[in-house]
N, CA and C atoms as a LAMMPS dump frame, in Angstrom:
ITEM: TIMESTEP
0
ITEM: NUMBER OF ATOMS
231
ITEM: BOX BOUNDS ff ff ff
-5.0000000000000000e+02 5.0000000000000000e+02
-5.0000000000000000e+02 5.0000000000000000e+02
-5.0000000000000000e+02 5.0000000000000000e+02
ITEM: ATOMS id mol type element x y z
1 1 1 N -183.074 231.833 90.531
2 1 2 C -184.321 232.319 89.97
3 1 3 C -185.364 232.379 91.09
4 2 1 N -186.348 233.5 91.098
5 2 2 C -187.442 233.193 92.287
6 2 3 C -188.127 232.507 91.941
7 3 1 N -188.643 232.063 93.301
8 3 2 C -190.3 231.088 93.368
9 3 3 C -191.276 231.672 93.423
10 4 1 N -191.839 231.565 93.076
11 4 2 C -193.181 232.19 92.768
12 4 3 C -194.654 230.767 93.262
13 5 1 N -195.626 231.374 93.986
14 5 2 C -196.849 230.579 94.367
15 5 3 C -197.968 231.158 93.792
16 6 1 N -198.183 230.223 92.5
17 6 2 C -199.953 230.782 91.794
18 6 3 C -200.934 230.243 92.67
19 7 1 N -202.115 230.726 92.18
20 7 2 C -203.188 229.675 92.397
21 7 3 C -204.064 230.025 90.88
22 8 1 N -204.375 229.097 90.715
23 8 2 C -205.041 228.653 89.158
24 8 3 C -206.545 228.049 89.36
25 9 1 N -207.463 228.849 88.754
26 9 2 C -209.002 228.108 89.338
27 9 3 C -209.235 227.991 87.592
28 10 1 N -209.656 226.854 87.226
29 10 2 C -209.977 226.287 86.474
30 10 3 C -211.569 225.746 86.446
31 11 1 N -212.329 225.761 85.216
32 11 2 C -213.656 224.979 84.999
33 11 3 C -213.653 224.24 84.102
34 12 1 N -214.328 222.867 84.053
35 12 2 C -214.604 222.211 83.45
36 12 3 C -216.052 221.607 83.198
37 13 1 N -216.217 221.284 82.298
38 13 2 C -217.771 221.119 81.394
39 13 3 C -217.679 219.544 81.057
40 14 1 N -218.362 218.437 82.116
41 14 2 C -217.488 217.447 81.962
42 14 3 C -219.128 216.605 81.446
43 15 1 N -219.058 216.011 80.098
44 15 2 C -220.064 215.02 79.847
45 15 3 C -220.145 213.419 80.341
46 16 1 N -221.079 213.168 81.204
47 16 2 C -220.595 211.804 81.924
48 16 3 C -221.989 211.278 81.64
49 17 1 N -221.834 209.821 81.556
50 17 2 C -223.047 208.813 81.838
51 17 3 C -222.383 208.592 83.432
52 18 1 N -223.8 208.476 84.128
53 18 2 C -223.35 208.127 85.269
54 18 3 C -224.639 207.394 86.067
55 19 1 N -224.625 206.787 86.817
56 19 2 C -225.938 205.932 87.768
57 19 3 C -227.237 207.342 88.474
58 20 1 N -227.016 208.416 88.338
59 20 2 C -227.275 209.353 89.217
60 20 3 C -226.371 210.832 89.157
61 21 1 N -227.128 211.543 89.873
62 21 2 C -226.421 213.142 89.656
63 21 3 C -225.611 213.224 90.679
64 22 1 N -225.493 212.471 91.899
65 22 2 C -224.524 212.275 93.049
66 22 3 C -223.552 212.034 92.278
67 23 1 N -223.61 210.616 91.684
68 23 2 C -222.499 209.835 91.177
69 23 3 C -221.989 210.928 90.081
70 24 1 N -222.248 210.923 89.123
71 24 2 C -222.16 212.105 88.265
72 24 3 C -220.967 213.518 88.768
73 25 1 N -221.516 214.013 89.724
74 25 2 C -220.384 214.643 90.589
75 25 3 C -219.199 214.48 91.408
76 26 1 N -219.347 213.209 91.702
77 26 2 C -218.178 212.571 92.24
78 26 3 C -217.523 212.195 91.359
79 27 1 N -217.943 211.369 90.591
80 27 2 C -216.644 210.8 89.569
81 27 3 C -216.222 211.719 88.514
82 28 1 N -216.912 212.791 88.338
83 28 2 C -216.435 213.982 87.408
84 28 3 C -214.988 214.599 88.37
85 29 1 N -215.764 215.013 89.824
86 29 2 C -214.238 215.263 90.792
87 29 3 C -213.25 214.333 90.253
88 30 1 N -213.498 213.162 91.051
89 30 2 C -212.427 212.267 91.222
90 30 3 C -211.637 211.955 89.983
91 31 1 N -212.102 211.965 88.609
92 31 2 C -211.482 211.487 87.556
93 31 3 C -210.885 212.598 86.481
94 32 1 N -211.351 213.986 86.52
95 32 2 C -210.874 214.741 86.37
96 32 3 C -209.754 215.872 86.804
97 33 1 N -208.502 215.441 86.251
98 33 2 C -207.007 215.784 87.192
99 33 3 C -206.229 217.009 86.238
100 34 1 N -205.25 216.791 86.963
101 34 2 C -204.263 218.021 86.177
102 34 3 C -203 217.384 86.531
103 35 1 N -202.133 218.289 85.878
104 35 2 C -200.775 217.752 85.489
105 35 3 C -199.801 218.765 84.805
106 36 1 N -198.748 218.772 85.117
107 36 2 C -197.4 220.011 84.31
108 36 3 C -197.538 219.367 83.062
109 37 1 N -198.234 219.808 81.893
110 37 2 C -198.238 219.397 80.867
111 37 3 C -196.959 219.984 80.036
112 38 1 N -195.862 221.175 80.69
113 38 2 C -194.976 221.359 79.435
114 38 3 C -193.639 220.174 79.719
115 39 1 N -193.358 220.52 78.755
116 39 2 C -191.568 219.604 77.962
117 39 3 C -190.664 220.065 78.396
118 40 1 N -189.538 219.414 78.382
119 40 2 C -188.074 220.255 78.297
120 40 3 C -187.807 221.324 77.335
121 41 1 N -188.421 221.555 76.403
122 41 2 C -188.347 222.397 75.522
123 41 3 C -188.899 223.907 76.039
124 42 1 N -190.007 223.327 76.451
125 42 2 C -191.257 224.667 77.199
126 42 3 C -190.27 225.718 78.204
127 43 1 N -189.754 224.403 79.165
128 43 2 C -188.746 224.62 80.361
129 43 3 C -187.672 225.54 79.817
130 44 1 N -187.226 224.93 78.571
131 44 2 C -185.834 225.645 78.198
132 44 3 C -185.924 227.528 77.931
133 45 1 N -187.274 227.149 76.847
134 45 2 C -187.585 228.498 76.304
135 45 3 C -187.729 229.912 77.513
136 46 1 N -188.739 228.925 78.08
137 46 2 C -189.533 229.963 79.103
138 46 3 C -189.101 230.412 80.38
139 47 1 N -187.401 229.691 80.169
140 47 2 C -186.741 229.472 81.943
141 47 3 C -187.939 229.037 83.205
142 48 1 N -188.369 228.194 82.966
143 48 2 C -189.202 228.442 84.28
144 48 3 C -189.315 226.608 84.81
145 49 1 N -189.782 226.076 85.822
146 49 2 C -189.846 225.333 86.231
147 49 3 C -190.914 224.574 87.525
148 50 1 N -192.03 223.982 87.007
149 50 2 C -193.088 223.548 88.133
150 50 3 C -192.43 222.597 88.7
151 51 1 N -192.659 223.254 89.956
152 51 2 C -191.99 222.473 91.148
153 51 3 C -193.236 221.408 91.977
154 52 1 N -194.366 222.109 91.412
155 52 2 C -195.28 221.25 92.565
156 52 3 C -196.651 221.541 92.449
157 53 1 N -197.498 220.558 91.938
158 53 2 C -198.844 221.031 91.867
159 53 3 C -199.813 220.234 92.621
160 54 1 N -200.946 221.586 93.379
161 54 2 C -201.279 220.53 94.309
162 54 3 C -202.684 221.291 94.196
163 55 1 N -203.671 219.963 94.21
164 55 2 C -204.889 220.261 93.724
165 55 3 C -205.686 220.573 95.43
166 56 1 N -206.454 222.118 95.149
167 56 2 C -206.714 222.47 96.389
168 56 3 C -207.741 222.938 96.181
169 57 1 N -208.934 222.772 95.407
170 57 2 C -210.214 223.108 95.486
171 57 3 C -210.876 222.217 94.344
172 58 1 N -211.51 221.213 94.299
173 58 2 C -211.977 220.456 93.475
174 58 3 C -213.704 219.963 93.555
175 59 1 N -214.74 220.841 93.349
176 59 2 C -215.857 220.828 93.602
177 59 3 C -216.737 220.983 92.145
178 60 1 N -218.028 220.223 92.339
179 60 2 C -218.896 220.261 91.033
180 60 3 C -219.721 221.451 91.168
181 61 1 N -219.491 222.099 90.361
182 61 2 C -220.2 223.592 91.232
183 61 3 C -221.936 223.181 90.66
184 62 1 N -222.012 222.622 89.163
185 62 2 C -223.891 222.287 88.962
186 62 3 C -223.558 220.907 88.268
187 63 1 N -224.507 220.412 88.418
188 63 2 C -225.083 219.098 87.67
189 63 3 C -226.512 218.55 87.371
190 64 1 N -226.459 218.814 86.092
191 64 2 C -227.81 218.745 85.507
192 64 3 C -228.124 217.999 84.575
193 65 1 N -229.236 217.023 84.525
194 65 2 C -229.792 215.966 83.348
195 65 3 C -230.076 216.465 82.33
196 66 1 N -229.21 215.636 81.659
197 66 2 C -229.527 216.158 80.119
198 66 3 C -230.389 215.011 79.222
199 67 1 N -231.7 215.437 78.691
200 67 2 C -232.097 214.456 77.809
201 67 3 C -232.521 214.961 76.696
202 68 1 N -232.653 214.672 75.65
203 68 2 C -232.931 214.106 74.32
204 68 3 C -232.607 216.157 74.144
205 69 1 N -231.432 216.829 74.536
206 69 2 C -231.021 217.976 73.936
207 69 3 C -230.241 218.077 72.459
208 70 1 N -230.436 218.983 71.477
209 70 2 C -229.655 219.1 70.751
210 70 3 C -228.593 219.48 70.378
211 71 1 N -228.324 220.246 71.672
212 71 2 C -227.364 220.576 71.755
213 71 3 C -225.839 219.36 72.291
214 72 1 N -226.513 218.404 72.488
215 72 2 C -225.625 217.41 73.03
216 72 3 C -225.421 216.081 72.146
217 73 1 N -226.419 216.201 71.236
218 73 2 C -226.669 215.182 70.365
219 73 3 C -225.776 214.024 70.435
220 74 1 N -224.539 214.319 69.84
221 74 2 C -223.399 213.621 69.649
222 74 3 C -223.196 212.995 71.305
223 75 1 N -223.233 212.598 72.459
224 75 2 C -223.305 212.514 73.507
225 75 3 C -224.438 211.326 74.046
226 76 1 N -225.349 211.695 73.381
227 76 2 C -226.572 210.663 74.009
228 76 3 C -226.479 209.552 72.967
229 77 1 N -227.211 208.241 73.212
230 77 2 C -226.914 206.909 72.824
231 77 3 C -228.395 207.17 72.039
């Protein structure tokens, strides 16, 4: 079967308490990961097979304070 090389850019919208908007961005990087989430089943159906995932661009592109929004309600203490 061929190999094939994606690249996959992904965003995420990550709600954090954090000490600061530095911190805030770092630990959103650092703690937010990825992973071959399919099964043997996925594998079987779809013939296909991840061989290797390797995280190659991982940056907070904004980070912004959020207070007393309503839109976040559920979120703030």
């Amino acid at each position: 079967m061929p190999l094939y090389r994606t690249v996959v850019v992904r965003s995420f919208e990550v709600i954090i308490d954090a000490k600061d908007e530095t911190e805030a961005s770092r630990l959103s990087e650092f703690f937010v990961g990825y992973a071959d989430h399919s099964n043997a089943s996925d594998r079987d159906k779809f013939e296909f097979k991840i061989k290797n995932i390797e995280l190659v661009e991982n940056d907070a592109l904004e980070t912004t304070l959020i207070e007393n929004s309503d839109d976040y309600a559920e979120f703030l203490e």
